[in-house]
N, C-alpha and C positions, 0 to 999 in steps of 0.2 A: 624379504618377508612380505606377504597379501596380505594388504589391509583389507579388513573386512569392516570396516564400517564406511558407510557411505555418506557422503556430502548430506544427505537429508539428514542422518543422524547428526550431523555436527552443525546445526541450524540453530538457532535462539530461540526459543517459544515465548512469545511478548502477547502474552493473553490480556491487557490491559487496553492493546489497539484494535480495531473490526475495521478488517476493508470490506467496502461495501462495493462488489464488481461485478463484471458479467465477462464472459467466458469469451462473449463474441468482439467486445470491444478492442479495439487497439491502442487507448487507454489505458485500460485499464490491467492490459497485457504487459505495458508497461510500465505500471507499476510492481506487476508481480513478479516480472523479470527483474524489477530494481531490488526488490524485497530477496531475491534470491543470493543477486551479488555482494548485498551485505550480510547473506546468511540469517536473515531475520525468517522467520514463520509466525503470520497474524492468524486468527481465525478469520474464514471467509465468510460471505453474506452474499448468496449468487444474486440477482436483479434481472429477472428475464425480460430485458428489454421488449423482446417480441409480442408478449403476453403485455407491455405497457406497464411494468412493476412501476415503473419510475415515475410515474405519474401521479399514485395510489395515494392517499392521505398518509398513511403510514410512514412512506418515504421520504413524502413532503414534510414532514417534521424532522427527518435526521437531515436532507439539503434541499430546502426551499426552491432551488436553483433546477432540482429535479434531476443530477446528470449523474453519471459514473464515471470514473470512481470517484468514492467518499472514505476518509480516514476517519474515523469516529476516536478520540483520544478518549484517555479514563475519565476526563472529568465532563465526558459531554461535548468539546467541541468537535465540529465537523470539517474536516479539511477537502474543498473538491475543485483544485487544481492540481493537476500530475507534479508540474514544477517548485509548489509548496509544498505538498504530500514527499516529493523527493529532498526538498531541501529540510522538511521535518527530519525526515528520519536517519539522514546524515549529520543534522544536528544531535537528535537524541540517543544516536548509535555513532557515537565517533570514532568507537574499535575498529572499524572499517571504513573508510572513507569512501566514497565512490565522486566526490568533487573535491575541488580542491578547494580551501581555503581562503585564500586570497584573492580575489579578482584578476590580477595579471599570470597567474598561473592557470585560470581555467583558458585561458587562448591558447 
């Protein structure tokens, strides 16, 4: 039998995180790719680097550090390292694992 639903319809919608990214980054590319293999869907916040969004006062109040990407959690904070933003969200989404566990199992 064909399945007719697609991998995007079977995705989690976690409207409570904002990635705050830009399309060009390799960054922030992967985070989005990471966001897929756990099946999670954030809303997105494009950053047009080129135009210098990231710089803007605006931005500078969600990560002072001014880079992409940023995970904004519900309650306001801002996460803007790829390697925390991934360890977040395998913490917070353990239905899916995409690390392991235990330290001697990620080698």
């Amino acid at each position: 039998m064909h399945d007719s639903i697609t991998s995007e319809n079977r995705k989690a919608v976690v409207e409570n995180l904002t990635l705050y990214h830009s399309a060009s980054s390799p960054n922030s590319r992967r985070v989005r790719i990471f966001l897929a293999e756990k099946g999670l869907k954030v809303p997105l916040v494009a950053v047009d680097l080129g135009k210098g969004e990231q710089h803007s006062e605006a931005y500078r109040a969600i990560n002072p550090r001014r880079v992409v990407p940023t995970l904004v959690l519900e309650d306001g904070t801002a996460i803007g390292e790829v390697p925390a933003i991934m360890r977040y969200l395998d913490e917070a989404f353990p239905e899916s694992l995409c690390w392991a566990q235990r330290p001697r199992t990620r080698l």
